[in-house]
C-alpha positions as CSV (number, residue, x, y, z in Angstrom):
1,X,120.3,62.2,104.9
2,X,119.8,65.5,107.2
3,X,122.3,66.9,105.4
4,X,121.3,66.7,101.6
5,X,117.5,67.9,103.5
6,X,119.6,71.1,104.6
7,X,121.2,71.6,100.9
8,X,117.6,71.2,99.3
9,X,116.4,73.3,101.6
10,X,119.2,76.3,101.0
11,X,118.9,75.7,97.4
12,X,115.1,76.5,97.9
13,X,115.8,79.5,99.6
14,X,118.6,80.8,97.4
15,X,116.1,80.6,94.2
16,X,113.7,83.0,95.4
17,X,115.3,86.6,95.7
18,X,113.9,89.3,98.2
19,X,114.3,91.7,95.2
20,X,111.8,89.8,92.7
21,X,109.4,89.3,95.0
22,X,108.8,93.1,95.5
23,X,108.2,94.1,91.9
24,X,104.7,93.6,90.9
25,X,104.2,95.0,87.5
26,X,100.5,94.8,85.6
27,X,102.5,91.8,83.7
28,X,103.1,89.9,86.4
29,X,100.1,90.2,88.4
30,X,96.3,89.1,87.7
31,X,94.3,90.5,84.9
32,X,92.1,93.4,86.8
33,X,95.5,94.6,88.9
34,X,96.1,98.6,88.2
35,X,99.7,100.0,89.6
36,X,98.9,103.5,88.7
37,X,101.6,105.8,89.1
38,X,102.3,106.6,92.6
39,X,99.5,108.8,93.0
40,X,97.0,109.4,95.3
41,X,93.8,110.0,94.6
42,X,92.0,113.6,94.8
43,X,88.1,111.5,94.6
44,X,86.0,108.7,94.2
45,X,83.7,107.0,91.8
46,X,79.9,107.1,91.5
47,X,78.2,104.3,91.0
48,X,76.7,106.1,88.1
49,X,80.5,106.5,86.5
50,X,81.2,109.6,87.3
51,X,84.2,111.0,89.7
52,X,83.8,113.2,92.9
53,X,87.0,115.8,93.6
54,X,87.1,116.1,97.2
55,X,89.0,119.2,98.0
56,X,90.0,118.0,100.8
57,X,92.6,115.7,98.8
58,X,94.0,118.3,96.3
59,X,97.4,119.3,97.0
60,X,97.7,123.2,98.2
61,X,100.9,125.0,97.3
62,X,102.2,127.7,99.5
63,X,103.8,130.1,97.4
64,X,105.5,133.0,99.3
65,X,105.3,136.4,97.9
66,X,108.0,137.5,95.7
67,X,107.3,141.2,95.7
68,X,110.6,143.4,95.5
69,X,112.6,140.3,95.0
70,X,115.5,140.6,93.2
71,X,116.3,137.4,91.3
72,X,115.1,136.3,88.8
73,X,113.0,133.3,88.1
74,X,115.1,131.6,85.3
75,X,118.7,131.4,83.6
76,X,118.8,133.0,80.6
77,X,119.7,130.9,77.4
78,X,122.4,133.6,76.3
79,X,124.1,134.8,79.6
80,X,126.6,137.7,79.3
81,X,130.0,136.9,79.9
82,X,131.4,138.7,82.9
83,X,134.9,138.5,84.2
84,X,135.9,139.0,87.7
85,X,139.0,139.1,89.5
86,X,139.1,135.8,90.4
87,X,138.5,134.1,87.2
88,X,141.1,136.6,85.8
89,X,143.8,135.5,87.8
90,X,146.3,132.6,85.9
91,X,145.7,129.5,88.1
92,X,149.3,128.4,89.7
C-alpha cells in the first residue's frame, strides 16, 4: 500500500512541469490579464482617461560626441573591393 501512495504521488509530480507553469500568456490567464511587452511604463492614468508622462521614467541616452571621428556610421551597400597583401597570398 505505501508504495503504490509513493508511485501516485511521483506520477503527480511528474505531470506538472516547472516549464509550463512559468508561461502565462493572455490565453491562458483570466479575461482582464494584460502581458504587455516587457515594458515599463513612462506614466500613469487619470481617472479622467488620460495619461501622465513622468520624466522621471523616460529613458535618457548618453550619446558621446562624435566630432572629428573618423568612421563612419554605416556599411555601405556597394563596398569597394580592396586587396591587401594578406588576402593576396595563395593559402598553403
Amino acid at each position: 500500500m505505501p508504495l503504490g501512495l509513493i508511485t501516485g504521488i511521483a506520477r503527480a509530480m511528474r505531470r506538472k512541469r516547472p516549464s509550463s507553469l512559468d508561461i502565462l500568456s493572455s490565453k491562458r490567464a483570466p479575461r482582464n490579464y494584460y502581458k504587455g511587452k516587457n515594458c515599463k511604463p513612462t506614466g500613469f492614468h487619470t481617472r479622467k482617461g488620460g495619461y501622465v508622462i513622468v520624466p522621471e521614467k523616460l529613458p535618457n541616452y548618453v550619446v558621446p560626441d562624435l566630432t572629428n571621428f573618423m568612421l563612419k556610421p554605416y556599411v555601405s551597400q556597394c563596398p569597394i573591393e580592396v586587396l591587401t597583401t594578406e588576402a593576396s597570398e595563395p593559402i598553403k
